[in-house]
N, C-alpha and C positions, 0 to 999 in steps of 0.2 A: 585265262585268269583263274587262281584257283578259289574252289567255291568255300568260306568259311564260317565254321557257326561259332558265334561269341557275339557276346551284346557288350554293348561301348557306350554306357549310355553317358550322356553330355551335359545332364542335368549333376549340378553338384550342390550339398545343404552347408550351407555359409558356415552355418555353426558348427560343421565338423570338422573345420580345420583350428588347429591348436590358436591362440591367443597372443602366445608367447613368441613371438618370431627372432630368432637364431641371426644376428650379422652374418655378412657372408663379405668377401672377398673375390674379387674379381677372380682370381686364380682358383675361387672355388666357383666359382660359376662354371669355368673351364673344364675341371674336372667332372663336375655334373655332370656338363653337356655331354663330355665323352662316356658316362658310365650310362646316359640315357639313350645315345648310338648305341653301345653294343648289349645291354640288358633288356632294354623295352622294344626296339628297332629291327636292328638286327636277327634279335634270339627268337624273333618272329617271324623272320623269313623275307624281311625287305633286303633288299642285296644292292641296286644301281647303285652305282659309286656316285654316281652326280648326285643323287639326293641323298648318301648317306655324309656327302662332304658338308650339302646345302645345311642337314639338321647338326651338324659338327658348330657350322660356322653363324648362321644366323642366332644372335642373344635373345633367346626366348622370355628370359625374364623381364627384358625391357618393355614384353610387350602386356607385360599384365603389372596392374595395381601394383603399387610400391608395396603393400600390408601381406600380400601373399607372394614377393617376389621370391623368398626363402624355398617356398613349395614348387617353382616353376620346372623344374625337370623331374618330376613327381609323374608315376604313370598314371595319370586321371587330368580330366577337366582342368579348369576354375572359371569362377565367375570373374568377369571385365565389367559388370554394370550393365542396367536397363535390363535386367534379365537377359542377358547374354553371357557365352560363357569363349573362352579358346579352349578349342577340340585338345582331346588328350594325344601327345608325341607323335605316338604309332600311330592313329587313325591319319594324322597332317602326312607321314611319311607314306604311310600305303596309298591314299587316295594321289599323292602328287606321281608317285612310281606306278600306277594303274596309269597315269594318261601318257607316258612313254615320250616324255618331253625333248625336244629339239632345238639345240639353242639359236635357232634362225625363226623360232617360232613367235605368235600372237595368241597369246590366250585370255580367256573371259572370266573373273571369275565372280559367282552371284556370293553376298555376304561376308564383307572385308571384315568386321567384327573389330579384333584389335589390330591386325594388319598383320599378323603372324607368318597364317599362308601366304597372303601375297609377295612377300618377303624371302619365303622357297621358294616360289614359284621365280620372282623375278633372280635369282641365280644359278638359273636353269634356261631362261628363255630370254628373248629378244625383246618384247615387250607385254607387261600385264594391263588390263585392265580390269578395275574391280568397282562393282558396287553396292554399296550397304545403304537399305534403308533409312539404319536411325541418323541421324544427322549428328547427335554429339557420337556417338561410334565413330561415323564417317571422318569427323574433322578430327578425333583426336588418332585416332588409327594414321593419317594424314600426317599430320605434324612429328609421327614417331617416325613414320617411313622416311621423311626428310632429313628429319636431324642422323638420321643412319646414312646417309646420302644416297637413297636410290632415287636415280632418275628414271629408269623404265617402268615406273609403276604409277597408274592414272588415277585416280580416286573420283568417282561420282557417288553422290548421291543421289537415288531416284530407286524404282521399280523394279526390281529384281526379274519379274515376270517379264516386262518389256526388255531385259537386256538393252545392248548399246547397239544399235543396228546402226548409228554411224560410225562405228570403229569395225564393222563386222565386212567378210566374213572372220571367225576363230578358225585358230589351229585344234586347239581345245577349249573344253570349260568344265569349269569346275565351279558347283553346286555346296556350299556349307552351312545350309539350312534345307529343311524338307517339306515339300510341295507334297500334293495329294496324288500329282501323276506329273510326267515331265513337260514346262512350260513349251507350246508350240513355237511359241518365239527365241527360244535359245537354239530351236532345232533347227529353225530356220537360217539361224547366223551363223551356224558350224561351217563347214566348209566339209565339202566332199571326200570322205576319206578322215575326217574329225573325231575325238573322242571327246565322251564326256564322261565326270563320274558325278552321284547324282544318288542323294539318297532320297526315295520315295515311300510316302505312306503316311497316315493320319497323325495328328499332334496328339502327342502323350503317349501314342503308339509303339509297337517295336516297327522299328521301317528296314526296307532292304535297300542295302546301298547297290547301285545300279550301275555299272559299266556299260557303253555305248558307243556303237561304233556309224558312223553316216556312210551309208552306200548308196550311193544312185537314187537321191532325195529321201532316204528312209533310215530309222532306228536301227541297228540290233541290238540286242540288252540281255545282256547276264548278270545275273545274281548273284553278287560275289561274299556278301556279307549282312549279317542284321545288327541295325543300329537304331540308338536313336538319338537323333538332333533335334534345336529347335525348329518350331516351324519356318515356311518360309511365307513371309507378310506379305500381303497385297498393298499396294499405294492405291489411294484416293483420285480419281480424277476429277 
């Protein structure tokens, strides 16, 4: 994986997007989408044909706020609510082409947000599981996922840190909020031979997004990029 310096940060301020929001037309959503493959995507160095079909085909804008759906293939952020935001294009694209997806696979993923990723992910693989803390997140990310009709995508809410060890082991996981270091419990549910990508390092920090591979009960971890996301929350027990 190649190693790169650029910060992506994922924090965006409400008030700097324009007021005046632009109609748009389905047929320009279309076009978007395809100038966001090859200008943001692409011209960056993502290549796998399956996730450049996934970011073609999945309607990004349905997954954010109707007031800023005009800005959704915009290479930056936007907030979703509750201080959350959906990752900007390329970071969704690189991080899903880092875990070299298989479509017989099961992957994990912590932080559904608006249900964006999960979304690539499940037109790529066999079956997703995802979990988001917040609970209006969780259930409205849910309801988008449906009305699109995916059925391989499982929406929990709970613990991020505990992961779903009844659906475990993964093939992969993927990580879209940032832990202080990687939860021991998501390492334990990989599966032998599993990737994870996984951004690590303090809130409000710059963090380094972490590739990870399981060999013979253990980590490897390359440093592939510095980011920064929101944290990733503890639940209450």
């Amino acid at each position: 994986m190649r190693k790169i310096s650029c910060f992506l940060v994922l924090y965006i301020l409400v008030f700097a997007l324009p007021q005046t929001i632009p109609a748009l037309e389905p047929d320009d959503y279309t076009r978007l989408r395809e100038h966001m493959v090859k200008q943001q995507i692409m011209a960056r160095g993502v290549e796998e044909p399956r996730v450049l079909e996934a970011m073609r085909k999945v309607p990004r804008h349905l997954f954010v706020p109707e007031k800023y759906r005009a800005f959704s293939y915009r290479d930056h952020p936007l907030p979703i609510g509750q201080g959350q935001t959906i990752s900007q294009p390329y970071i969704v694209a690189f991080m899903t082409e880092a875990l070299d997806l298989k479509p017989d696979e099961k992957v994990l993923e912590i932080g559904t947000g608006s249900g964006y990723q999960a979304a690539i992910l499940a037109e790529l693989v066999k079956e997703v599981y995802t979990i988001e803390i917040v609970e209006k997140l969780g259930k409205r990310a849910q309801r988008t996922l449906e009305i699109l009709g995916y059925k391989n995508i499982h929406v929990k809410i709970g613990d991020g840190y505990k992961g779903w060890p009844e659906k475990a082991p993964f093939d992969a996981v993927i990580v879209t909020c940032a832990p202080e270091r990687i939860p021991e419990a998501l390492v334990q549910q990989l599966n032998d031979g599993g990737r994870m990508i996984i951004p690590v390092g303090k809130a409000g920090a710059i963090q380094e997004l972490v590739r990870a591979v399981k060999k013979k009960g253990k980590l490897k971890t390359n440093e592939v990029m510095r980011v920064r996301f929101v944290p990733m929350v503890k639940g209450h027990d």
